[in-house]
mmCIF file of the N, C-alpha and C atoms, coordinates in Angstrom:
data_MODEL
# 
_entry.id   MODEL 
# 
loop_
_atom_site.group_PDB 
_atom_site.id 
_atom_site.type_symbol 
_atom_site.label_atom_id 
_atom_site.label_alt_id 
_atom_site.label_comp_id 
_atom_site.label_asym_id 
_atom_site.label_entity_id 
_atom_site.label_seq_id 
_atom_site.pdbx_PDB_ins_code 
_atom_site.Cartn_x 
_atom_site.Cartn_y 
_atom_site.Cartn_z 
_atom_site.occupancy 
_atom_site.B_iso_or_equiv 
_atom_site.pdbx_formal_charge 
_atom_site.auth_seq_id 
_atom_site.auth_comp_id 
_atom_site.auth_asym_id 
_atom_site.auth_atom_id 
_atom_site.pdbx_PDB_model_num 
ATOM 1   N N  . UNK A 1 1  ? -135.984 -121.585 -6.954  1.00 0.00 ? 1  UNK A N  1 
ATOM 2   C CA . UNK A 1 1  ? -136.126 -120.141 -6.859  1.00 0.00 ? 1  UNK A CA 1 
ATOM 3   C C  . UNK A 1 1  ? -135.748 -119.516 -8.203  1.00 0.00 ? 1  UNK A C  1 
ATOM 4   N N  . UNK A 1 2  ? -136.404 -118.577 -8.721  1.00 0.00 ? 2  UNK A N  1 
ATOM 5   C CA . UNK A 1 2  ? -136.680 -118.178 -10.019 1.00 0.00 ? 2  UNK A CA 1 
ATOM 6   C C  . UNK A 1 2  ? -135.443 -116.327 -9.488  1.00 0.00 ? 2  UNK A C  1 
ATOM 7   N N  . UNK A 1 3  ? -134.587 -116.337 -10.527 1.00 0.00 ? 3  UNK A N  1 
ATOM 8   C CA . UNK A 1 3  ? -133.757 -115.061 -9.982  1.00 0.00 ? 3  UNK A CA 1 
ATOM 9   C C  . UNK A 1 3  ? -134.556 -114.489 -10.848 1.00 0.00 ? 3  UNK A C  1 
ATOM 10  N N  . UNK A 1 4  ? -134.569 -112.843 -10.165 1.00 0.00 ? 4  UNK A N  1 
ATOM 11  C CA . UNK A 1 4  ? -135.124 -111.851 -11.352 1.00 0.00 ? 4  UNK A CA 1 
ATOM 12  C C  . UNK A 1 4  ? -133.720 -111.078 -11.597 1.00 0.00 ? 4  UNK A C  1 
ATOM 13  N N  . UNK A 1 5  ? -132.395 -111.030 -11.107 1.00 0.00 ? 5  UNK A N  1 
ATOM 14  C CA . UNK A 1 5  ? -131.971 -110.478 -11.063 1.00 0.00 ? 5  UNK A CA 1 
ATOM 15  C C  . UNK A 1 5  ? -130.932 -111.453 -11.867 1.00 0.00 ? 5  UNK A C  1 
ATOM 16  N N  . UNK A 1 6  ? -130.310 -110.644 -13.223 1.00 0.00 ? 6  UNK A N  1 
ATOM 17  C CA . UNK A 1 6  ? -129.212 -111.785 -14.216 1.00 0.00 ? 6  UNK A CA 1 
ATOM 18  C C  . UNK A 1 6  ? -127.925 -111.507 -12.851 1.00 0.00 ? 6  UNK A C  1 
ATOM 19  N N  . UNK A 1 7  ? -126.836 -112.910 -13.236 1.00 0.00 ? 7  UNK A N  1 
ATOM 20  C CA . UNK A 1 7  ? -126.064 -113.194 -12.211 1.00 0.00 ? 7  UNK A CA 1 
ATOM 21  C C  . UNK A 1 7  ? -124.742 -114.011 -12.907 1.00 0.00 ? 7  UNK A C  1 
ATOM 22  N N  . UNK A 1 8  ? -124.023 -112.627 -13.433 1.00 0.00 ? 8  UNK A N  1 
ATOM 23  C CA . UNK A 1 8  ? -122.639 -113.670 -14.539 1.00 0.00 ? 8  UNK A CA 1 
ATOM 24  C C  . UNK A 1 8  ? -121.840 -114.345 -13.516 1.00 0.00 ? 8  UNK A C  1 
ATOM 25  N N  . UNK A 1 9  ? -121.012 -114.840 -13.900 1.00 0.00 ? 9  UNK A N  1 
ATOM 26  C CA . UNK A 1 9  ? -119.911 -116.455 -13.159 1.00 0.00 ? 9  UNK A CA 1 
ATOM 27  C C  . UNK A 1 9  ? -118.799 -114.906 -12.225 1.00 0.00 ? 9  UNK A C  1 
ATOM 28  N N  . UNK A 1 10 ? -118.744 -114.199 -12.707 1.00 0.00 ? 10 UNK A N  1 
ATOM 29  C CA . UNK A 1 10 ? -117.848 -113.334 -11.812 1.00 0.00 ? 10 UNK A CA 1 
ATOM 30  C C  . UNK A 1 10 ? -118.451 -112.280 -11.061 1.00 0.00 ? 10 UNK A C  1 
ATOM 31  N N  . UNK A 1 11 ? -119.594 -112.456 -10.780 1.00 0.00 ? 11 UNK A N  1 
ATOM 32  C CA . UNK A 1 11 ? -120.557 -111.572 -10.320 1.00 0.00 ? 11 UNK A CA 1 
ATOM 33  C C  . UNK A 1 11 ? -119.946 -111.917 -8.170  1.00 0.00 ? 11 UNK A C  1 
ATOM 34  N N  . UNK A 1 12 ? -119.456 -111.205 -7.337  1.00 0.00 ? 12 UNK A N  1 
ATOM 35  C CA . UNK A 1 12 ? -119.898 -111.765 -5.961  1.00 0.00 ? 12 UNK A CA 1 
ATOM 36  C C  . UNK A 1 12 ? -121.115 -111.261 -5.322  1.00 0.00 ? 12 UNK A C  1 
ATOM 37  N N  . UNK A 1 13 ? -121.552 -112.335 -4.218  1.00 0.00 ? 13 UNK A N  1 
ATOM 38  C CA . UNK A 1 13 ? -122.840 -112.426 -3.790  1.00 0.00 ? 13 UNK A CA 1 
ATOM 39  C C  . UNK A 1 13 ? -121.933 -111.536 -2.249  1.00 0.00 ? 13 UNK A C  1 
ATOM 40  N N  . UNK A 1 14 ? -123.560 -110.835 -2.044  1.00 0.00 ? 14 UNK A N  1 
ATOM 41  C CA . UNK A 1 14 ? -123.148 -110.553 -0.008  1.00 0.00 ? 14 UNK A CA 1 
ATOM 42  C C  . UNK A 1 14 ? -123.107 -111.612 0.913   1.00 0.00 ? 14 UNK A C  1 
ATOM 43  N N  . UNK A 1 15 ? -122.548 -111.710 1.837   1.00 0.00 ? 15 UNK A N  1 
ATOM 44  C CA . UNK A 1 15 ? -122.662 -112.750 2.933   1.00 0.00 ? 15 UNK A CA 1 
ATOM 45  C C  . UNK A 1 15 ? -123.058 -111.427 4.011   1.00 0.00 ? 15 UNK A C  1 
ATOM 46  N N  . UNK A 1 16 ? -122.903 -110.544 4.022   1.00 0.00 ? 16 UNK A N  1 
ATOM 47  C CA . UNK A 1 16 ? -123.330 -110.164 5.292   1.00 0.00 ? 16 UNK A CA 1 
ATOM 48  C C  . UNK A 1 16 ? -123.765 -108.137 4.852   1.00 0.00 ? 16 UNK A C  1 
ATOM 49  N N  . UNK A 1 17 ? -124.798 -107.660 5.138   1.00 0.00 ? 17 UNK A N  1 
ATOM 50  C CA . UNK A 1 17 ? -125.593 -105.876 5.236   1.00 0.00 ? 17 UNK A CA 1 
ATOM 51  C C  . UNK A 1 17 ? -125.054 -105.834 6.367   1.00 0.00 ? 17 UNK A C  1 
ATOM 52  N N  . UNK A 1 18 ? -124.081 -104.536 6.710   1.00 0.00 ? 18 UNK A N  1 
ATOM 53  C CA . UNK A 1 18 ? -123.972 -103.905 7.386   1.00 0.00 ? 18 UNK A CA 1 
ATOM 54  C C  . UNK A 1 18 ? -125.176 -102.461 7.545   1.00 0.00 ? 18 UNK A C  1 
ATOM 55  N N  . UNK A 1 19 ? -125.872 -102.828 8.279   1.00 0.00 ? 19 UNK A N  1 
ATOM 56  C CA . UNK A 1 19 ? -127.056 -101.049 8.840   1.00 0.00 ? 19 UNK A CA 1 
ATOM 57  C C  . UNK A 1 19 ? -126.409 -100.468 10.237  1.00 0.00 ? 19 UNK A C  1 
ATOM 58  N N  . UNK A 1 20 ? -126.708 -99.132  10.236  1.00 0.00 ? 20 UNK A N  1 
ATOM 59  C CA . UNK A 1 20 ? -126.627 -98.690  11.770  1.00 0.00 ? 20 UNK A CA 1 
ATOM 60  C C  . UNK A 1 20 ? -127.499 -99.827  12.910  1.00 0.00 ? 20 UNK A C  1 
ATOM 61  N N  . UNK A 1 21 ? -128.248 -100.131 12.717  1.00 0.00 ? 21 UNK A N  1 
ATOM 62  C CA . UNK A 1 21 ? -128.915 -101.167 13.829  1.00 0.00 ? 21 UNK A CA 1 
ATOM 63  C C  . UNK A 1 21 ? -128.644 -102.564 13.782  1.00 0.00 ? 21 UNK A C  1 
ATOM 64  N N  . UNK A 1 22 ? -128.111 -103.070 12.827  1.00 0.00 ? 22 UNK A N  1 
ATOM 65  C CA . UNK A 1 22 ? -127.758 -104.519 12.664  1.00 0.00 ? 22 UNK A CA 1 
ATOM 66  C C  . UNK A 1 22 ? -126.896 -105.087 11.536  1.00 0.00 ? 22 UNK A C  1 
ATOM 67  N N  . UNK A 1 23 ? -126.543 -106.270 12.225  1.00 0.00 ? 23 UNK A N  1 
ATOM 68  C CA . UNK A 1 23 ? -125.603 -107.118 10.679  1.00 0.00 ? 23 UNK A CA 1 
ATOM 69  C C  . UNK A 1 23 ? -126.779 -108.220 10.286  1.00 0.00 ? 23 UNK A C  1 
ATOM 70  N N  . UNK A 1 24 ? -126.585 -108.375 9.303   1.00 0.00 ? 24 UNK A N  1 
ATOM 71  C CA . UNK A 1 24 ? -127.959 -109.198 8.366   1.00 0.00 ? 24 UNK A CA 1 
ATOM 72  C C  . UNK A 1 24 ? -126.861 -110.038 7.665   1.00 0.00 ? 24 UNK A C  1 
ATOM 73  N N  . UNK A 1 25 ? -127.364 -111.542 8.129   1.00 0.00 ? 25 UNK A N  1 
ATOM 74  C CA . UNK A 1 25 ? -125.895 -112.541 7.326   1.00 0.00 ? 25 UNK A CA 1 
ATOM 75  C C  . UNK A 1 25 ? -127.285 -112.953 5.893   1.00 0.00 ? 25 UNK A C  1 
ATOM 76  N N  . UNK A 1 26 ? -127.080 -113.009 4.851   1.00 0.00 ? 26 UNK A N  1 
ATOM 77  C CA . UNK A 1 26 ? -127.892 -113.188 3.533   1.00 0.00 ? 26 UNK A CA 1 
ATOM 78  C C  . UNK A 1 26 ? -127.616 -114.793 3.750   1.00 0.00 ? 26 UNK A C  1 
ATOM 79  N N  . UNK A 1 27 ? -126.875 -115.652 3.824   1.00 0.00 ? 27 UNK A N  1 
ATOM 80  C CA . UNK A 1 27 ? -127.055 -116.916 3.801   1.00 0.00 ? 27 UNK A CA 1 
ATOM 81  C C  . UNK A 1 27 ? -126.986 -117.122 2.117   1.00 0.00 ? 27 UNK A C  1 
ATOM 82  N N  . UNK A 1 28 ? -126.564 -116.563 1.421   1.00 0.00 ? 28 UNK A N  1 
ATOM 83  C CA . UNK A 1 28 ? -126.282 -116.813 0.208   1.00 0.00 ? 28 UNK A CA 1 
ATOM 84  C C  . UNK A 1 28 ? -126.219 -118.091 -0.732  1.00 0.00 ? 28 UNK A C  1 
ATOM 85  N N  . UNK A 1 29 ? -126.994 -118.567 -2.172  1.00 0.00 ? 29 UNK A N  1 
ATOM 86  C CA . UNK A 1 29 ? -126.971 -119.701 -1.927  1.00 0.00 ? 29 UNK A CA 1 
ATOM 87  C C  . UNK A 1 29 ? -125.924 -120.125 -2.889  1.00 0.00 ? 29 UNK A C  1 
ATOM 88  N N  . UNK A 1 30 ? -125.345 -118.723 -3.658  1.00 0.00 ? 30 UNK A N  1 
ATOM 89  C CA . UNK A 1 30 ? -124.364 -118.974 -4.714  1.00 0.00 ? 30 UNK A CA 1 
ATOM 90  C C  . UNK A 1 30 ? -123.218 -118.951 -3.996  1.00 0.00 ? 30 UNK A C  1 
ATOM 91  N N  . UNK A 1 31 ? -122.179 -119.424 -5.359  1.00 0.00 ? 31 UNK A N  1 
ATOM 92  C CA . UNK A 1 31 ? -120.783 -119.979 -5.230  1.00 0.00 ? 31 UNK A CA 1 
ATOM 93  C C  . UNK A 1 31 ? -119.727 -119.028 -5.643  1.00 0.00 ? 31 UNK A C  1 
ATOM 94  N N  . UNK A 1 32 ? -118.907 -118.358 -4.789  1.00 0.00 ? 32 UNK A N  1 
ATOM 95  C CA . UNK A 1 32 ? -118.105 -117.098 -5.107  1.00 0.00 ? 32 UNK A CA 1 
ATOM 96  C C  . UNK A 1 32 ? -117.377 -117.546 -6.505  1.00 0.00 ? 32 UNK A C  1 
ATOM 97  N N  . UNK A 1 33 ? -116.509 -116.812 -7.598  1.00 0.00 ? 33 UNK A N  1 
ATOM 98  C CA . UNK A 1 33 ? -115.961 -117.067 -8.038  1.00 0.00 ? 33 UNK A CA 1 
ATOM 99  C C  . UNK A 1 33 ? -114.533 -117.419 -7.752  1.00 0.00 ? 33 UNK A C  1 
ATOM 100 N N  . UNK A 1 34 ? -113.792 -118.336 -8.016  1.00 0.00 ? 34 UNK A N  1 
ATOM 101 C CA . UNK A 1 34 ? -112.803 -118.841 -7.813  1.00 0.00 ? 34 UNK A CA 1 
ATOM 102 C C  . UNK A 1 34 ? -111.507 -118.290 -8.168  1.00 0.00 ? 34 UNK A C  1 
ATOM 103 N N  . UNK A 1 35 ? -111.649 -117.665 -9.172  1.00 0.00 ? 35 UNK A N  1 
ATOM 104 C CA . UNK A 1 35 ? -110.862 -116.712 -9.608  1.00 0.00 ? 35 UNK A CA 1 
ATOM 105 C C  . UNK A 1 35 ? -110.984 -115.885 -11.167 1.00 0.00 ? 35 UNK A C  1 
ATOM 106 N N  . UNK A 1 36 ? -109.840 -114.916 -11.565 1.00 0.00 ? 36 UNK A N  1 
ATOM 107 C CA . UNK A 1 36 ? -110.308 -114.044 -12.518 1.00 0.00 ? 36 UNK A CA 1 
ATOM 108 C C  . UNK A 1 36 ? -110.256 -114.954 -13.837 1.00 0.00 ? 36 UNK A C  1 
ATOM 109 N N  . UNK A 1 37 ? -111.810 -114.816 -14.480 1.00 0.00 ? 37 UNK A N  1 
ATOM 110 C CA . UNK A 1 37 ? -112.413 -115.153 -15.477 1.00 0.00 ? 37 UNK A CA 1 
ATOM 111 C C  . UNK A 1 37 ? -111.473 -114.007 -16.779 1.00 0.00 ? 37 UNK A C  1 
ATOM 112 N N  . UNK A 1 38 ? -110.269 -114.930 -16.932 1.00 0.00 ? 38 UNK A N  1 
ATOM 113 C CA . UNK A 1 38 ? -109.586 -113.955 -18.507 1.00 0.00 ? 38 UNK A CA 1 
ATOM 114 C C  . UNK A 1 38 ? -109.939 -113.933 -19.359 1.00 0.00 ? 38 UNK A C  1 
ATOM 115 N N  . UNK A 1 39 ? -110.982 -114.851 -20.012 1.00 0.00 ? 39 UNK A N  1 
ATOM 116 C CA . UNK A 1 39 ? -111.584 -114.561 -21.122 1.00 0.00 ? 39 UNK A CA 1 
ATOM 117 C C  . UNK A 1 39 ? -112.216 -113.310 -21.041 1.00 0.00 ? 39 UNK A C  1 
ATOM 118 N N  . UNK A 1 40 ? -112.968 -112.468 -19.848 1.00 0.00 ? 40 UNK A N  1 
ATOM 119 C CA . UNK A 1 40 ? -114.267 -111.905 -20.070 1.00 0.00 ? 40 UNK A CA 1 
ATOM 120 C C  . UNK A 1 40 ? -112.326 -110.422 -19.367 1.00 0.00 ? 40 UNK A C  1 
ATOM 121 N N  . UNK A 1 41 ? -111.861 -110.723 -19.613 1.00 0.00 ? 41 UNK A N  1 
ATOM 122 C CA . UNK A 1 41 ? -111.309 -109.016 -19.234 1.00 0.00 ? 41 UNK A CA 1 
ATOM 123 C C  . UNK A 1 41 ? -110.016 -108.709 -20.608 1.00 0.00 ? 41 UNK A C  1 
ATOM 124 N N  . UNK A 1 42 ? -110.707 -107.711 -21.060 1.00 0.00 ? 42 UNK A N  1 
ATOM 125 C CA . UNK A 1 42 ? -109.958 -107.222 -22.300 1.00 0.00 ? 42 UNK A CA 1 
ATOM 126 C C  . UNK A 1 42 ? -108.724 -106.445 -22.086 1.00 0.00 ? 42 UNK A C  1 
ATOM 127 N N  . UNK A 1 43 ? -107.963 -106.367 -23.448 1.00 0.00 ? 43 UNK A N  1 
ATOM 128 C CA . UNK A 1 43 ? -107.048 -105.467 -23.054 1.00 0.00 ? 43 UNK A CA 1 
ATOM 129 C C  . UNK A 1 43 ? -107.337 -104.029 -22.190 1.00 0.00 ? 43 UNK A C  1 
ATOM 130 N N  . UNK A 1 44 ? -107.890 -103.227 -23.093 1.00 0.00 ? 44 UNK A N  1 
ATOM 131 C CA . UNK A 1 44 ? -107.763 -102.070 -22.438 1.00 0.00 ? 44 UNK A CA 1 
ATOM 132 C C  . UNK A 1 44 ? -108.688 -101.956 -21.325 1.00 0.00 ? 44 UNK A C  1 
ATOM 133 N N  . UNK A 1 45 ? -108.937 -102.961 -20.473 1.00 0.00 ? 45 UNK A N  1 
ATOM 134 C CA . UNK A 1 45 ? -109.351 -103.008 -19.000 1.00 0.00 ? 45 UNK A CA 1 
ATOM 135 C C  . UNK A 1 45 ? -108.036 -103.449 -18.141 1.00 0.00 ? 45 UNK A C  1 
ATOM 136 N N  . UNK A 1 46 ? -107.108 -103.948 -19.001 1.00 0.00 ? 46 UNK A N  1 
ATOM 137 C CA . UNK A 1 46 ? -105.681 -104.391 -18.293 1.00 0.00 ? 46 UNK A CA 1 
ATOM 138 C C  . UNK A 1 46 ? -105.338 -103.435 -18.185 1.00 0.00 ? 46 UNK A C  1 
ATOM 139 N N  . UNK A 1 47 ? -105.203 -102.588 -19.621 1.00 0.00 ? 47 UNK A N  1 
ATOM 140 C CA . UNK A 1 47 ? -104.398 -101.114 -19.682 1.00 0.00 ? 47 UNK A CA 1 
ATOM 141 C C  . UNK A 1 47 ? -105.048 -99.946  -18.305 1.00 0.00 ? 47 UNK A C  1 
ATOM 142 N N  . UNK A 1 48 ? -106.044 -100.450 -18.387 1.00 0.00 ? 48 UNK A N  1 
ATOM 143 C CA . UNK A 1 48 ? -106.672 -99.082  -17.337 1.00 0.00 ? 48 UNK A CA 1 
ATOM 144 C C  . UNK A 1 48 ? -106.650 -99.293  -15.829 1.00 0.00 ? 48 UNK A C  1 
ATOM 145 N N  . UNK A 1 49 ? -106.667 -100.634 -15.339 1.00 0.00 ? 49 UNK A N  1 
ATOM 146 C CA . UNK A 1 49 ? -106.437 -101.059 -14.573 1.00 0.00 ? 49 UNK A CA 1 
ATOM 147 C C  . UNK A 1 49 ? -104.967 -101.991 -14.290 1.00 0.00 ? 49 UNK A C  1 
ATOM 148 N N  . UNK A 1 50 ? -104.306 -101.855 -14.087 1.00 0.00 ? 50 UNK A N  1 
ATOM 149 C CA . UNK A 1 50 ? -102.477 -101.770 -14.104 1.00 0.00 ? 50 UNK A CA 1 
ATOM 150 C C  . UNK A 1 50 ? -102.507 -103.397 -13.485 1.00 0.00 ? 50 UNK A C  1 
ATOM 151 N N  . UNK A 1 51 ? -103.159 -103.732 -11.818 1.00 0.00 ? 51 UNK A N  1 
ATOM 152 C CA . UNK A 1 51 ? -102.963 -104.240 -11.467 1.00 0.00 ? 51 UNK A CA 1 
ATOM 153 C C  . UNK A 1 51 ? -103.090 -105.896 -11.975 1.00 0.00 ? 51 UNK A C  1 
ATOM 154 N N  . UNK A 1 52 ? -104.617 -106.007 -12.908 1.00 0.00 ? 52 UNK A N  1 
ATOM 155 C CA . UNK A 1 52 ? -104.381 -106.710 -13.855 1.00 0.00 ? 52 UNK A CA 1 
ATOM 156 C C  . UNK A 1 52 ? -104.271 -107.522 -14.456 1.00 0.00 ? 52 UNK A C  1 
ATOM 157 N N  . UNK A 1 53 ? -103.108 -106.454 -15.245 1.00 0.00 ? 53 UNK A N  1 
ATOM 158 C CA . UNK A 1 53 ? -101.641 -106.969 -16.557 1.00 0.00 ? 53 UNK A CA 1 
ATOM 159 C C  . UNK A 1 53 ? -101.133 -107.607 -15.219 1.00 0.00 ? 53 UNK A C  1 
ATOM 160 N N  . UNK A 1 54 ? -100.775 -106.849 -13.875 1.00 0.00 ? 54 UNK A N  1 
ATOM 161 C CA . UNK A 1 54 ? -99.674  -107.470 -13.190 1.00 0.00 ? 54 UNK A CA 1 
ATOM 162 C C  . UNK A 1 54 ? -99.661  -108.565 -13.053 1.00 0.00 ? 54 UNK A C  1 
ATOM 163 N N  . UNK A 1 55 ? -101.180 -108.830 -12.440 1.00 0.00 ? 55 UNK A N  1 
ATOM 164 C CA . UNK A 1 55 ? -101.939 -110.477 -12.115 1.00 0.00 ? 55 UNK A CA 1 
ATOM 165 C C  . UNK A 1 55 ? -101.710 -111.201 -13.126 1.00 0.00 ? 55 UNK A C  1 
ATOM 166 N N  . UNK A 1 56 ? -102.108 -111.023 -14.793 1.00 0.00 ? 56 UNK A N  1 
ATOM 167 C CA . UNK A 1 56 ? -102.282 -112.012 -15.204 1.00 0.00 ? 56 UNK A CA 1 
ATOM 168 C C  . UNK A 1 56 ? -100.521 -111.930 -15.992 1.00 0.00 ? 56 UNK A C  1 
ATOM 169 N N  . UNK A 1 57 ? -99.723  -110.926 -16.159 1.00 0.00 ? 57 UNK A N  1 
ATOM 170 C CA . UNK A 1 57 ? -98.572  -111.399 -16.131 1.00 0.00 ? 57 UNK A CA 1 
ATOM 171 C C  . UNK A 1 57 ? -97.927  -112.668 -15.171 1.00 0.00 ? 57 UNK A C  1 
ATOM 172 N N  . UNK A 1 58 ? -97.968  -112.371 -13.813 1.00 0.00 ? 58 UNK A N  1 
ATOM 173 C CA . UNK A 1 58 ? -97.953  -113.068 -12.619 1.00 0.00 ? 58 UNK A CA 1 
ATOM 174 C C  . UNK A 1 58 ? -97.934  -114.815 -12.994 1.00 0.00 ? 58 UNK A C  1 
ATOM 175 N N  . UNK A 1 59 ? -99.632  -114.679 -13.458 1.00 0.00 ? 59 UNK A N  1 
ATOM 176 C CA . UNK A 1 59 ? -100.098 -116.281 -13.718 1.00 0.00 ? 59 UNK A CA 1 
ATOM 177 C C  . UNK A 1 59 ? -99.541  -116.283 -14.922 1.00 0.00 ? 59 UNK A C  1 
ATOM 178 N N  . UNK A 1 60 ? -98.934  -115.754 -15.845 1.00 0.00 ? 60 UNK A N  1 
ATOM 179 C CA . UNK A 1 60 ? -98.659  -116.690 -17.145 1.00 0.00 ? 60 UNK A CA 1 
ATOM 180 C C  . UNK A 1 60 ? -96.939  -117.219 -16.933 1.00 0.00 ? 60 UNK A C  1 
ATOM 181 N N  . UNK A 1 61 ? -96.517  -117.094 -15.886 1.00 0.00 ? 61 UNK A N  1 
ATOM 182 C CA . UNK A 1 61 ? -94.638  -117.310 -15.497 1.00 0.00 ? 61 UNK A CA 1 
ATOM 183 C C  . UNK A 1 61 ? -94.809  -118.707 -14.706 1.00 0.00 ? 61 UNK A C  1 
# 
């Protein structure tokens, strides 16, 4: 299957559309990310987002 749609490593996929008439499970064929990709989050996305610095303070102890 050919994506038309680009799809980075921290991107998540739906497992399930909620509509007023139904739940729609997507059956998804990608692989969630495992966790936060630190290379791709800069400082001042730490700075702006607090929680983070907290996180990746957290993981560096």
């Amino acid at each position: 299957m050919e994506d038309d749609i680009p799809k980075d490593d921290y991107d998540l996929t739906l497992d399930w559309i909620a509509t007023e008439a139904e739940l729609i499970e997507t059956s998804s064929p990608y692989k969630k990310p495992t966790g936060i990709i630190w290379e791709e989050v800069s400082d001042k996305e730490k700075e702006d987002m607090p929680v983070l610095q907290e996180i990746w303070e957290l993981t560096r102890r």
